[in-house]
Backbone as a ProteinNet text record, in pm:
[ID]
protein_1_A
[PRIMARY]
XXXXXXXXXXXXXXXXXXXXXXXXXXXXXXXXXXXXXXXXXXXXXXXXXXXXXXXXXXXXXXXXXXXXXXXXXXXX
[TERTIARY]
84.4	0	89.4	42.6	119	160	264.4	249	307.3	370.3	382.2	551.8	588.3	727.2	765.3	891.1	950.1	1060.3	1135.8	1276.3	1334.7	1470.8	1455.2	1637.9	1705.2	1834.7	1891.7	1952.9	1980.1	2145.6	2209.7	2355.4	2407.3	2436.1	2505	2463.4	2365	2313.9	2131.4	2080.9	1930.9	1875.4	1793.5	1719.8	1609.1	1557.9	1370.6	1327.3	1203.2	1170.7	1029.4	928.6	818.7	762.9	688.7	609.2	540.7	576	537.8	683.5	754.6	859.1	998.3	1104	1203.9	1317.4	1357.9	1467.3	1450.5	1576.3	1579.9	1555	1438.6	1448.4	1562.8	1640.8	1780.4	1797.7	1943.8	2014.9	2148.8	2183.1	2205.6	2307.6	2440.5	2477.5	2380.8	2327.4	2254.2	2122.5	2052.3	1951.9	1869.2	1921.7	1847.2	1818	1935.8	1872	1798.8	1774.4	1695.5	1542.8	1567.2	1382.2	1366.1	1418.8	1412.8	1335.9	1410.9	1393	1269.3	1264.7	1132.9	1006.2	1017.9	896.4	856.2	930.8	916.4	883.7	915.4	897.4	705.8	655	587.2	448.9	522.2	376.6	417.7	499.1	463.5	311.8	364.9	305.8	162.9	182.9	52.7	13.9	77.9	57.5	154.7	149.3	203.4	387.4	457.2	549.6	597.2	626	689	853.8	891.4	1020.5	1047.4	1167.7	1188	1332.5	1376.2	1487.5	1584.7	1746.4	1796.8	1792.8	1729.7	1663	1519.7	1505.1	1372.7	1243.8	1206.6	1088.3	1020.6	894.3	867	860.5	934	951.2	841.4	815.1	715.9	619.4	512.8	426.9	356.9	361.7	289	207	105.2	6.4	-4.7	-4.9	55	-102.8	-182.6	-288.2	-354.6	-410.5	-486.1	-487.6	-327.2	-256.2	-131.2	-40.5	52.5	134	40.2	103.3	173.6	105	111	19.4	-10.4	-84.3	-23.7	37.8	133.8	2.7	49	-23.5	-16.8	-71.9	-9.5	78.4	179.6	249.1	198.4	293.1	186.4	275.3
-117.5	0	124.4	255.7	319.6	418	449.6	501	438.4	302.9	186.1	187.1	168	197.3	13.5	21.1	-100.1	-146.7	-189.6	-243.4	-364.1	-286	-397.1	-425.4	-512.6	-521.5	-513.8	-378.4	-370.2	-330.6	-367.1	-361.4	-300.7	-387.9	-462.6	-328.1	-272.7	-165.6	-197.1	-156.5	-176.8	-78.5	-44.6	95.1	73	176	220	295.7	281.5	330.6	324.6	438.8	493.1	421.7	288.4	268	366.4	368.1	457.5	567.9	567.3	692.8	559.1	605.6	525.5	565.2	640.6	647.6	585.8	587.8	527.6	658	634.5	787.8	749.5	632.9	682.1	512	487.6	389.9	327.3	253.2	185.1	49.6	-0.9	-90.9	-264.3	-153.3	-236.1	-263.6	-408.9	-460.1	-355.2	-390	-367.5	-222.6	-123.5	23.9	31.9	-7.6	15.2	-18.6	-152.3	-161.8	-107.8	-23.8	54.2	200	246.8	356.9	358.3	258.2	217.9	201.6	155.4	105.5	243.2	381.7	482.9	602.4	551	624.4	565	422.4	378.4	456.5	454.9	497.7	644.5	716	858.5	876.2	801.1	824.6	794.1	674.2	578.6	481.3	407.3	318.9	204.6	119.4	-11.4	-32.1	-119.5	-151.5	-291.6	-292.1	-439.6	-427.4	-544.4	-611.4	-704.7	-716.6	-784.3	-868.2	-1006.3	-1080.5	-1012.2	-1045.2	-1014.8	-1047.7	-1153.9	-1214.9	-1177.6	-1043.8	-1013.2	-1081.6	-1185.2	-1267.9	-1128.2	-1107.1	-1078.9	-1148.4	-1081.1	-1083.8	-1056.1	-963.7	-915.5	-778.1	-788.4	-659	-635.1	-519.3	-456.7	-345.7	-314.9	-221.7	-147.9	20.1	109.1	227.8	189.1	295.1	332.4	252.2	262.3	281.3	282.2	257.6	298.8	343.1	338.3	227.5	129.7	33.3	-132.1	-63.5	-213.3	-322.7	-387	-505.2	-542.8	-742.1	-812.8	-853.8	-851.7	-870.2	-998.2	-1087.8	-1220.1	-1150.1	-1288.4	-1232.1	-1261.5	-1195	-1252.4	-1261.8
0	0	0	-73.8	-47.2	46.1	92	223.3	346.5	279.4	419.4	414.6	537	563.2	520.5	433.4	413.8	438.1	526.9	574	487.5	443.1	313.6	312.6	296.6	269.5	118.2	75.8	-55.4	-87.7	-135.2	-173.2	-38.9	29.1	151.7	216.1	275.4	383.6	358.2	482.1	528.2	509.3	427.1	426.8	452	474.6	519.3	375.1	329.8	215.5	280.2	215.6	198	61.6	56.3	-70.6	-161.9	-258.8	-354	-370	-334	-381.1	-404.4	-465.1	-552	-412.9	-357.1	-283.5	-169.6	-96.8	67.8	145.2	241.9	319.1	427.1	477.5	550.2	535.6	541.3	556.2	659.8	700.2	792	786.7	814	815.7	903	1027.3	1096.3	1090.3	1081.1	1055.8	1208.5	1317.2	1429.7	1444.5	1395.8	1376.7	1256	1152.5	1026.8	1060.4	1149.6	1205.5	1289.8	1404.9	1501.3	1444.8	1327.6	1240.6	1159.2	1100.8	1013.2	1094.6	1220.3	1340.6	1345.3	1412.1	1437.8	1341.5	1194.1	1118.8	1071.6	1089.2	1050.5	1169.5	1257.3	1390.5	1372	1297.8	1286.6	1169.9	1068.6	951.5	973.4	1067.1	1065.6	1010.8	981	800.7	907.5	783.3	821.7	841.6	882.3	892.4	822.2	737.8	654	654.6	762	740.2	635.8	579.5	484	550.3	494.1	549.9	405.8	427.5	353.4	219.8	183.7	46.6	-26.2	54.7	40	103.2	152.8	184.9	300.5	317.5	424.2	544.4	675.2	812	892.9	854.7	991.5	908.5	941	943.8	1052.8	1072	1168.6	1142.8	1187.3	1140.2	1272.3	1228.7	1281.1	1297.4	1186.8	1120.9	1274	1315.4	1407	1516.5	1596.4	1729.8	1664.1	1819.5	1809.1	1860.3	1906.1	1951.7	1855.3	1740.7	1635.5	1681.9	1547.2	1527.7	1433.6	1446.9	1391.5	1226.5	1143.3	1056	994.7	897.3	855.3	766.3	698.9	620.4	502.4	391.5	267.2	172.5
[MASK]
++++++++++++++++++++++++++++++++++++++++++++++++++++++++++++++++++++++++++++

């Protein structure tokens, strides 16, 4: 969806990206600050949170819209 924060491993650094726009809004050697960043950037926005493993598969979603507390989503 667009709008949803995505944690993604791309040429050896972790970025956070905003679905729908082409750049990384910040990047990161570390997996654990990139989802730290992305969680917080996701409950600003409001929108969802999708982790990705370094092969791409989705990790984890969390849904942010409604709470700031998250709700684990299935994966898909």
């Amino acid at each position: 969806m667009d709008g949803d924060v995505e944690t993604l491993y791309e040429n050896q650094l972790w970025k956070n990206r905003v679905e729908g726009h082409q750049r990384a809004a910040n990047t990161t050697k570390s997996r654990a600050e990139a989802v730290k960043t992305g969680r917080h950037m996701a409950k600003a926005r409001r929108s969802v949170h999708i982790v990705r493993t370094e092969d791409g598969a989705v990790a984890s979603r969390d849904d942010y819209r409604t709470s700031r507390r998250g709700v684990s989503l299935p994966l898909e």
